[in-house]
BAVEXDREN-134289 format. One record per residue (C-alpha): residue in one letter; z, y, x. Coordinates in Angstrom, 2 decimals. Each point is the difference from the previous one (the first is absolute). Layout:
BEGIN
+---------+---------+---------+---------+
! residuo !       w !       v !       u !
+---------+---------+---------+---------+
!       A !       Z !       Y !       X !
...
+---------+---------+---------+---------+
This chain:
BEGIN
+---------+---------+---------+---------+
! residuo !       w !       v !       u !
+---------+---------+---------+---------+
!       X !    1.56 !  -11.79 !   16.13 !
!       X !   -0.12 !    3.84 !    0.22 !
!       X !    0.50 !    1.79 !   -2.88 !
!       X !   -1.74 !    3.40 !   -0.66 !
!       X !    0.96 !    2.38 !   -3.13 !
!       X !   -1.90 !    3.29 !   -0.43 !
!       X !    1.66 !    2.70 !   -1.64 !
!       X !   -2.25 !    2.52 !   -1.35 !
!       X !    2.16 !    3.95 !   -0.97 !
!       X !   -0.96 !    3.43 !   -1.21 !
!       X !    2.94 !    2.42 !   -0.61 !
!       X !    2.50 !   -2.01 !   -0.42 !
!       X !    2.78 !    0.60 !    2.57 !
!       X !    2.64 !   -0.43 !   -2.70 !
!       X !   -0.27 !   -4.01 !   -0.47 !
!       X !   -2.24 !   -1.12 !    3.11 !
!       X !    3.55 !   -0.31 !    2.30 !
!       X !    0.85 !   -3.28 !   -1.95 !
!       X !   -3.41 !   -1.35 !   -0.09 !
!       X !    0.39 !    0.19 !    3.87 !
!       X !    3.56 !   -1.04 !    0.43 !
!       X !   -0.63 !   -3.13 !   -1.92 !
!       X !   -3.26 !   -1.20 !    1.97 !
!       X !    1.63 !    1.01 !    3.46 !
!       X !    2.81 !   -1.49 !   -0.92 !
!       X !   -1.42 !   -3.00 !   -1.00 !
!       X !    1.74 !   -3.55 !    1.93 !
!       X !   -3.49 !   -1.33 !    0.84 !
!       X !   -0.98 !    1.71 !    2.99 !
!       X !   -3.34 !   -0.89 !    0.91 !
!       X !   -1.56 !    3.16 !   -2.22 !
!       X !   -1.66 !    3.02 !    0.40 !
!       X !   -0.13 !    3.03 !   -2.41 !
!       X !   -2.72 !    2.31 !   -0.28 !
!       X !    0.34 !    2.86 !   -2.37 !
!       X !   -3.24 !    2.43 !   -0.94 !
!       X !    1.08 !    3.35 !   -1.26 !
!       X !   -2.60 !    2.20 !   -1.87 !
!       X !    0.83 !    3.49 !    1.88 !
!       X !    3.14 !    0.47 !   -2.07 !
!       X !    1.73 !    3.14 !    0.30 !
!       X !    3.50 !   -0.54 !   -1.38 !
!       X !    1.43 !   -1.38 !    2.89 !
!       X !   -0.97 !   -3.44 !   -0.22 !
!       X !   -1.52 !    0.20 !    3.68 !
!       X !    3.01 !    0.97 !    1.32 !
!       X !    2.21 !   -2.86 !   -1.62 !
!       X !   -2.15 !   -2.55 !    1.04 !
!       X !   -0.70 !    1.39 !    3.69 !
!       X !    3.97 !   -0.07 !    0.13 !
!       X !    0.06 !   -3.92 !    0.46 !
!       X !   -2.12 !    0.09 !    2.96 !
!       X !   -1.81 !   -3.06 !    1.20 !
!       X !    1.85 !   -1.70 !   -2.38 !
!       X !   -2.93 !    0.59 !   -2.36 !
!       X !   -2.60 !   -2.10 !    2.00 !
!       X !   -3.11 !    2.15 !   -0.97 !
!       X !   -0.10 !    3.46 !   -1.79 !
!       X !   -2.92 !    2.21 !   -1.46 !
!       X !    0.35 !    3.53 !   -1.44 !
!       X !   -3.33 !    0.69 !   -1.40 !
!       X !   -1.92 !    1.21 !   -3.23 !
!       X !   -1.75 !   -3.10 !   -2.39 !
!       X !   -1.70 !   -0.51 !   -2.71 !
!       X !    3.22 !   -1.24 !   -1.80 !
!       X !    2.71 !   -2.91 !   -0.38 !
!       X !   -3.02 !   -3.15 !    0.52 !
!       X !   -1.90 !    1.81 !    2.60 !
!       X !    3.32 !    0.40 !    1.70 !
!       X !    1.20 !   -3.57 !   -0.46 !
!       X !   -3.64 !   -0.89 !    1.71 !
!       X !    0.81 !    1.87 !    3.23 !
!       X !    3.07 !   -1.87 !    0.15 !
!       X !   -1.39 !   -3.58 !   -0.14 !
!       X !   -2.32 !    1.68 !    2.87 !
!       X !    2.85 !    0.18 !    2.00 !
!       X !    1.67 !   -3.13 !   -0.72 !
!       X !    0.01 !   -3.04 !    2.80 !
!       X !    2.77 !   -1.83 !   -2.07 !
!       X !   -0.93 !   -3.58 !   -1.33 !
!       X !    1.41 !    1.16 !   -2.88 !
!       X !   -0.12 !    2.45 !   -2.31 !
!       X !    2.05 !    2.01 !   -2.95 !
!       X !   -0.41 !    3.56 !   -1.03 !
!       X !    3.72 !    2.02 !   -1.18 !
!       X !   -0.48 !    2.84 !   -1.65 !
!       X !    2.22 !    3.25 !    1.17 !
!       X !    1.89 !   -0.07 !   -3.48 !
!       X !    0.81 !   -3.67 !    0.54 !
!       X !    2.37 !   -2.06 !    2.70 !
!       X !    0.69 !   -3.11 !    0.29 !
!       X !    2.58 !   -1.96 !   -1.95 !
!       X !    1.91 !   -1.21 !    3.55 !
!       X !   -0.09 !   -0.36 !    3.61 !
!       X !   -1.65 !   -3.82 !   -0.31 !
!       X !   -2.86 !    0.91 !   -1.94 !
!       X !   -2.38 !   -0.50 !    2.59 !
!       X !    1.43 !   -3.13 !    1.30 !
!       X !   -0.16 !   -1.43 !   -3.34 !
!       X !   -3.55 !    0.55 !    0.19 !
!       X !   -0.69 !   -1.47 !    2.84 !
!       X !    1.28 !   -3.19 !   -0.55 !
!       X !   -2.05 !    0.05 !   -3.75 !
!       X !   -2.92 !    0.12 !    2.15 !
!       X !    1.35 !   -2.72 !    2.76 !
!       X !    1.06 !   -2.36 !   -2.73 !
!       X !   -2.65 !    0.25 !   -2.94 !
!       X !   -2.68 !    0.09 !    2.37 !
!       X !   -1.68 !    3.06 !   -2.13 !
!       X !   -1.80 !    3.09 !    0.65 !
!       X !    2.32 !    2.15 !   -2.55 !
!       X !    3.42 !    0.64 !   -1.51 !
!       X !    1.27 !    2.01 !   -2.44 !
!       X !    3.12 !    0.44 !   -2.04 !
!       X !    2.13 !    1.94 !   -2.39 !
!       X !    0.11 !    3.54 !   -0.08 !
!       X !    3.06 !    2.33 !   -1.24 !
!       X !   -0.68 !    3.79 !   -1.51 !
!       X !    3.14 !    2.32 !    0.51 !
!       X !    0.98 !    3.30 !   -0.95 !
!       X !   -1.25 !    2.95 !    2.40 !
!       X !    3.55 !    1.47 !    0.59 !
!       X !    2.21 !   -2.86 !   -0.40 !
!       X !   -2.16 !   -3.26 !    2.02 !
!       X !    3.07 !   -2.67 !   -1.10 !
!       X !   -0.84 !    0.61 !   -3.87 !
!       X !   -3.04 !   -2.94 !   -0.62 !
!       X !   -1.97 !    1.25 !   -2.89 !
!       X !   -2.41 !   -2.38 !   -0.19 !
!       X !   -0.90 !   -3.53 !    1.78 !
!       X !   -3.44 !   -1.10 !    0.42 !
!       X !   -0.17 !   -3.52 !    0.04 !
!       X !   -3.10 !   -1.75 !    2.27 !
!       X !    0.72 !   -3.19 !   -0.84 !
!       X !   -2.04 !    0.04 !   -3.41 !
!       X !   -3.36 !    0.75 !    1.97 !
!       X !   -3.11 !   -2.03 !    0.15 !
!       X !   -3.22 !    1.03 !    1.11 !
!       X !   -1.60 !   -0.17 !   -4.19 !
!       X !    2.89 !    2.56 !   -0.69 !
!       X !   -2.02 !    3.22 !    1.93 !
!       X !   -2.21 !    0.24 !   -3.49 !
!       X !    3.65 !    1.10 !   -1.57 !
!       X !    0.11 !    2.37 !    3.31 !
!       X !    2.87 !   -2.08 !    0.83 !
!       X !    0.85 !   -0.48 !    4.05 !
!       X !    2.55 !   -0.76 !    2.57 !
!       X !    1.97 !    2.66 !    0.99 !
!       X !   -2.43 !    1.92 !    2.34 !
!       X !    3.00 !    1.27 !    2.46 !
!       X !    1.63 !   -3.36 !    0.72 !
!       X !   -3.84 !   -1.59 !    0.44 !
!       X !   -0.74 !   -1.19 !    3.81 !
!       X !   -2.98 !   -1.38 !    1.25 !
!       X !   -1.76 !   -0.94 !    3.52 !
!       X !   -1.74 !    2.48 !    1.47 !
!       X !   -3.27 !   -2.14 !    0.37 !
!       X !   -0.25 !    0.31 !   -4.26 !
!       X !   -0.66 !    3.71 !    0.05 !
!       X !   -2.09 !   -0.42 !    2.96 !
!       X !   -2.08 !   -2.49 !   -1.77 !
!       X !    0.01 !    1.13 !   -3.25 !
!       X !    0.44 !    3.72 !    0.06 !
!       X !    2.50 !    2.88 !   -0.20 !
!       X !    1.00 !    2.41 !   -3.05 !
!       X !   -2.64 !    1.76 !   -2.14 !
!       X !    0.35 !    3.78 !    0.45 !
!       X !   -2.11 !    0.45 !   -3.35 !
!       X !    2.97 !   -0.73 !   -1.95 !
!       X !    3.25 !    2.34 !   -0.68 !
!       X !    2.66 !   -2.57 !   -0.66 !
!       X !   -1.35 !   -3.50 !    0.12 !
!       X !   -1.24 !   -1.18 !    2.93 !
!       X !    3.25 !   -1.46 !    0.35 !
!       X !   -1.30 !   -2.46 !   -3.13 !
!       X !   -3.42 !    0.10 !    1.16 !
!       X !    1.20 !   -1.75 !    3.81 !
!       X !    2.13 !   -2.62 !   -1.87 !
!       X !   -2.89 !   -0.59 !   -2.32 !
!       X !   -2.25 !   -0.88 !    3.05 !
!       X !    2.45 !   -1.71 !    1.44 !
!       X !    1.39 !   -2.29 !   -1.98 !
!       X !   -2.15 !   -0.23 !   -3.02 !
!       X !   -4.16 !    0.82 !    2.16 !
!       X !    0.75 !   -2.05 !    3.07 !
!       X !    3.10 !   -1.88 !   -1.17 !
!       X !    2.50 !    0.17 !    3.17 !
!       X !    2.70 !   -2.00 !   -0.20 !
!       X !    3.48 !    1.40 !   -0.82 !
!       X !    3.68 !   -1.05 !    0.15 !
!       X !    2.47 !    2.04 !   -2.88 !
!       X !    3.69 !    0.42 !    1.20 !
!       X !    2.15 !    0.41 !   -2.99 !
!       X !    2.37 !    3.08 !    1.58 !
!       X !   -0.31 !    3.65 !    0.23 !
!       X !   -1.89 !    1.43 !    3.11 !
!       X !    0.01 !    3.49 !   -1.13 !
!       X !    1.38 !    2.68 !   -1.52 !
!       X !   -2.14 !    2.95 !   -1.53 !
!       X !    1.21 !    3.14 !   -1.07 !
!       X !   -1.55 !    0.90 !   -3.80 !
!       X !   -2.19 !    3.10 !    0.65 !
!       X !   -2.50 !   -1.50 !    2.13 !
!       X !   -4.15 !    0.26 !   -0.74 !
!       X !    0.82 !   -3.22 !   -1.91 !
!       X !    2.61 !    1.39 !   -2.08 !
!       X !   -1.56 !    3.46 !   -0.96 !
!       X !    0.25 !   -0.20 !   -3.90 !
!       X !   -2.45 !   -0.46 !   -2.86 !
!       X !   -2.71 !    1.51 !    2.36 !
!       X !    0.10 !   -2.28 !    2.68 !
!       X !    0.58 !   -3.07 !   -2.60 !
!       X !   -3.12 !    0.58 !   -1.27 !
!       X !   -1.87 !    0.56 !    3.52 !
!       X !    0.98 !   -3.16 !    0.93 !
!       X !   -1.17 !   -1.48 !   -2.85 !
!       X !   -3.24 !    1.30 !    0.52 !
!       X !   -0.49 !   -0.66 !    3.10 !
!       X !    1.40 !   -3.61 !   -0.11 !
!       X !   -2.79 !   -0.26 !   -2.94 !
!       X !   -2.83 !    1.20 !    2.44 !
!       X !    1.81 !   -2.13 !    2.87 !
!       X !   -0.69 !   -3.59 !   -2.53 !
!       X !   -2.94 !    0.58 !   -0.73 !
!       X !   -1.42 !    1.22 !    3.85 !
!       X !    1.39 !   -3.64 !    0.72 !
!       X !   -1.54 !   -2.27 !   -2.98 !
!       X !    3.66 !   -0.09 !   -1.71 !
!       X !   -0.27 !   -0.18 !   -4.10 !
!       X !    2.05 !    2.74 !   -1.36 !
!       X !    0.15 !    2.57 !   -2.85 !
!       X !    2.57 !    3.37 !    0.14 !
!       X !    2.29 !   -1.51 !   -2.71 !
!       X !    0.32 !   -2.81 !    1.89 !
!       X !    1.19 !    1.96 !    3.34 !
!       X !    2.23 !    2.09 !   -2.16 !
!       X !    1.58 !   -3.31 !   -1.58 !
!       X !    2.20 !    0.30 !    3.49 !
!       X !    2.06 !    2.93 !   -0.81 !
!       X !    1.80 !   -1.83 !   -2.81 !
!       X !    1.70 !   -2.47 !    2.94 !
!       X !    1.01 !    2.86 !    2.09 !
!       X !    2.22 !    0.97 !   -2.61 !
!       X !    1.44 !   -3.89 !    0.22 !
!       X !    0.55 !    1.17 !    3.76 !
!       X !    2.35 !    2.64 !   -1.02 !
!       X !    1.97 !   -2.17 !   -1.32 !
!       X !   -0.20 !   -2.91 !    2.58 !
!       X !    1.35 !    2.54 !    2.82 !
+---------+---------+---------+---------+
């Protein structure tokens, strides 16, 4: 099965060299990358034009932001499946992708997901926090609880059928596809209990108070656009674990 995985980047030549490195140098083979830049102007063209055709399909171009990039690259993909890395994040090892693969071959599913591991920015060995998949189930997105949205794959034919990423919403579309996914139209999934990824803290996801409470927000609106029975409190209930997380890593 082909593989696709769509990185999307804006300014961020510092950290996008080992989000490549680790998809091209991935052991499963049949793959193809596609990375959609938003016009940066730091000299993250220039890295990522310095692999080549290595990098199967490239686009340098101005967007109406991180989802409405992300959309352009599903556009693009041909892969049977699909996962979306983030230019902050890499993966954990070369056999990711195979891994993968054979989820799909053996379970028979039309997803996978796994763990996820946050790391420092200028030190990527130091874990500072593990988020753990394996506690999901569909009845937890009303706690704006999900599966690690970096180490999620899926068949192509699922956002084909069932749509792409809402461009309405700053930071949680991410939530809002898994909600329609898994919990709307109920695609089956297979959970690997490993680490796929690494993320560097930093990230949209990890901006702060701000962006803790964005996400809340918008997970809030995303329940309710999709007939789930929530309250804030009840959302907010989630930050409590993360600290368990901290100490889990």
């Amino acid at each position: 099965m082909k593989v696709s995985i769509i990185t999307v980047v804006r300014n961020n030549k510092e950290t996008i060299r080992d989000a490549i490195d680790s998809v091209l140098g991935q052991s499963y083979e049949d793959r193809e990358y596609i990375i959609i830049d938003g016009a940066s102007t730091d000299g993250t063209v220039e890295v990522v034009q310095s692999y080549g055709n290595k990098i199967s399909k490239f686009v340098s171009e101005p967007d109406r932001g991180l989802y409405d990039a992300m959309n352009k690259g599903l556009a693009l993909a041909t892969g049977e499946i699909v996962g979306i890395l983030n230019s902050d994040d890499f993966y954990i090892d070369a056999h990711v992708l195979e891994k993968v693969v054979k989820e799909f071959e053996e379970k028979n599913v039309e997803s996978v997901f796994a763990d996820l591991v946050f790391v420092k920015t200028e030190n990527t060995q130091k874990v500072v926090r593990y988020y753990d998949s394996s506690h999901f189930s569909p009845e937890k997105f009303a706690y704006g609880w999900m599966p690690a949205h970096p180490t999620f794959f899926v068949k192509r034919w699922v956002y084909e059928k069932h749509g792409v990423f809402r461009t309405d919403l700053k930071i949680g579309a991410d939530f809002d596809i898994l909600v329609r996914f898994l919990y709307v139209h109920k695609i089956s999934y297979s959970y690997r209990k490993e680490v796929f990824v690494k993320m560097r803290l930093g990230g949209v996801s990890t901006g702060g108070l701000k962006a803790t409470w964005l996400i809340a927000k918008e997970q809030l609106q995303v329940c309710y656009d999709n007939g789930i029975k929530t309250h804030m409190l009840k959302i907010l209930l989630k930050y409590p674990r993360k600290i368990l997380e901290l100490l889990k890593k």
